[in-house]
N, C-alpha and C positions, 0 to 999 in steps of 0.2 A: 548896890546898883543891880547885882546880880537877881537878888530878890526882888527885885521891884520888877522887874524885866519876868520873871517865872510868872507874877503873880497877874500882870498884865496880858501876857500870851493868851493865856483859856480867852480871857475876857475879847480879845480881839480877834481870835478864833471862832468863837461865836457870834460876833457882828459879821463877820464875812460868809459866815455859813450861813446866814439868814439873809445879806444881803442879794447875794447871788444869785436863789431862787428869785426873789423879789425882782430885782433887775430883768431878768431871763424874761418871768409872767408880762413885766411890762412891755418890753420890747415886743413879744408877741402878739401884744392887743393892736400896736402898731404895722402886725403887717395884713398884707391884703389877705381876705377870709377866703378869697378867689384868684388863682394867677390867671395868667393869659390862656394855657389849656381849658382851665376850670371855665373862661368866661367863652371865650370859643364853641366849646362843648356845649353852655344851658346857649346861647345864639343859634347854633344851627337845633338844638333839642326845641328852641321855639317856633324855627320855622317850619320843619317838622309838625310840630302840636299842629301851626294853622293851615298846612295842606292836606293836613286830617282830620281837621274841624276839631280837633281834643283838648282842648285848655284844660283840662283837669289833670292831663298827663305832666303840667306844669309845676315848680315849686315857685308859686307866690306870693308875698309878701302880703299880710293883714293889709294893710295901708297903700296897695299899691294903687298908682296912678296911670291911666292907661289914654292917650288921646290918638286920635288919626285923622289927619290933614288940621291938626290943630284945636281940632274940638272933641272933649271927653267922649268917647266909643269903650265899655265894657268890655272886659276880655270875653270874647266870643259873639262877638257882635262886630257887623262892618266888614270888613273885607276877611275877617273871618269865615263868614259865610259864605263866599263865593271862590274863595284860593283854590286853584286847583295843584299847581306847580311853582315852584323855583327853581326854575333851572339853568340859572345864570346866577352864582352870586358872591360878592369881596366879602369877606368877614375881616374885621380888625377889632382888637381889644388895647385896655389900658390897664392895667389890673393898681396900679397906684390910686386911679381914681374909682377900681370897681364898674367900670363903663363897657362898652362893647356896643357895635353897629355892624348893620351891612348894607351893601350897595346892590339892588339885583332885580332880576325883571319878573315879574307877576304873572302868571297864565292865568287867568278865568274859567270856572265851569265852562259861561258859554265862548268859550276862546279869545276873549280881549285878553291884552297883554297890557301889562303896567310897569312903570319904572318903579323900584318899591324902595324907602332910603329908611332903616330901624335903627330905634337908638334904645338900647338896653340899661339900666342900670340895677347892678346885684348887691347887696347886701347881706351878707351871712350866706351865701351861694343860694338867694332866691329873689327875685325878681322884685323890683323895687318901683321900677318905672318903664314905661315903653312909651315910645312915640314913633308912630309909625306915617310916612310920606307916602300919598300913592299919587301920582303925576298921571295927566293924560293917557291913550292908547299911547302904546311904542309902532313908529311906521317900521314897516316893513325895509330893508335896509337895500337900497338901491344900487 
């Protein structure tokens, strides 16, 4: 028995020492490529890009999809062109889902202001999708 047990050891010693790596790589692919810092960070690094008119300072994705008020607008197009400021703004992240948005109000070159609502999605920490809201002027607060 004692033999049988020596000879069996190696053999399940090296199922465990291959299994282990194995299991580790997997569990990895299951977490997010992006936590809540990482998604926070490229969120405000976008609004950033469009009060600067620089979408190339962006990392984004081959495939990505880009609409505003609902209908397809190119990254660097739409209210790209006009942002002058954010200077009001909620950031929130999900990093389970890779998501991230904010809530916050628009200044215009020519001084309109907007309520502006983004919705970010990242994949491999670059940009995958945006969808951006821009709502009537904001009145002046009475």
């Amino acid at each position: 028995m004692a033999s049988n047990l020596r000879k069996l050891l190696p053999s399940g010693l090296l199922v465990v020492g291959i299994s282990v790596p194995v299991l580790l790589a997997v569990e990895a692919t299951h977490q997010p490529a992006c936590d809540r810092t990482c998604l926070l960070s490229i969120t405000s690094d976008y609004v950033d890009a469009l009060v600067s008119h620089n979408p190339s300072s962006l990392k984004l994705a081959a495939d990505l999809q880009s609409t505003e008020n609902g209908k397809p607008v190119p990254i660097g197009e739409g209210l790209w062109k006009t942002a002058k400021a954010v200077p009001v703004r909620e950031s929130f992240a999900d990093a389970s889902t890779g998501e991230a948005g904010l809530f916050g109000l628009v200044t215009e070159e020519n001084g309109q202001r907007f309520r502006l609502a983004l919705h970010l999605k990242v994949n491999q920490q670059r940009i995958q999708q945006v969808e951006m809201l821009v709502s009537p002027e904001v009145r002046p607060s009475e």
